[in-house]
N, C-alpha and C positions, 0 to 999 in steps of 0.2 A: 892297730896294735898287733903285734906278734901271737902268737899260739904257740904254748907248749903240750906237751901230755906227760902225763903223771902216770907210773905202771907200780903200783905198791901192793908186794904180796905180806900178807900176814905173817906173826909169828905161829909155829903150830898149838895145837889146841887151844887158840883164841878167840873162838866166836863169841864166846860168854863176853870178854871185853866189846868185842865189836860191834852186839848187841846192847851192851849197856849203855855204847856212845853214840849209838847210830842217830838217835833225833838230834844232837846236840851237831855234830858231824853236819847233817842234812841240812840243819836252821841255819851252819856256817856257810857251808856250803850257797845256800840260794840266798842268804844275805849278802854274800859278797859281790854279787856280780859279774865277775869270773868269768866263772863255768860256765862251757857252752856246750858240754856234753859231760856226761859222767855216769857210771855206776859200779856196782860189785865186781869183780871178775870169780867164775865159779867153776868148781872140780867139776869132775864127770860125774858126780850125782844131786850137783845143782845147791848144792851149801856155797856157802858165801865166802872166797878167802883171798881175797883183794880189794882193788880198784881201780878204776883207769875212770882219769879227768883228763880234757882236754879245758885248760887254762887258759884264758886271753887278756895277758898283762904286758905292762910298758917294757919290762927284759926280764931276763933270767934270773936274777936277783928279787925282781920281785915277785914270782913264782915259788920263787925258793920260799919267799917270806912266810907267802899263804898257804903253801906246804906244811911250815913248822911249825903255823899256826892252829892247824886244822883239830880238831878233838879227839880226832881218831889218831897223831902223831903224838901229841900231847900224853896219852892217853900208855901209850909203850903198843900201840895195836901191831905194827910194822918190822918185819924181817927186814923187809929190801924196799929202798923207795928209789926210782929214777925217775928225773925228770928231763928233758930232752926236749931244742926248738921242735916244731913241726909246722909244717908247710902243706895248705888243704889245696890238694888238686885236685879231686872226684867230690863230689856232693858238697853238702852248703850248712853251713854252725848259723 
């Protein structure tokens, strides 16, 4: 199956949401199957104001799906979300 990656930065002063959705986020997260990498992405003093998944679904569409679905999109957590094939040529998912 293909691999995308997910690069979504937060809206500003959101961590309170981010935090309120994070176990729910998490539990969809490793329910799904998916992901085969993922976590926060963080400013230069280590707060939390993103994330990057690398996805492993049938196409882009359904990437997309499990994107919209997520708790944290759901939820308004997300300024910017892209998602984008991607092709592992160094290391191993």
């Amino acid at each position: 199956m293909p691999h995308f990656v997910l690069t979504a930065t937060d809206k500003p002063n959101a961590l309170e949401t981010r935090l309120a959705t994070r176990q729910a986020h998490i539990d969809y997260v490793r329910g799904s199957g998916l992901v085969k990498v993922g976590g926060p992405l963080l400013d230069a003093a280590g707060e939390m104001i993103g994330s990057l998944l690398i996805i492993e679904a049938a196409d882009l569409a359904a990437a997309r799906a499990f994107a919209d679905a997520d708790p944290y999109a759901l939820a308004g957590l997300f300024e910017r979300v892209e998602l984008r094939p991607f092709k592992l040529t160094l290391g191993s998912l």
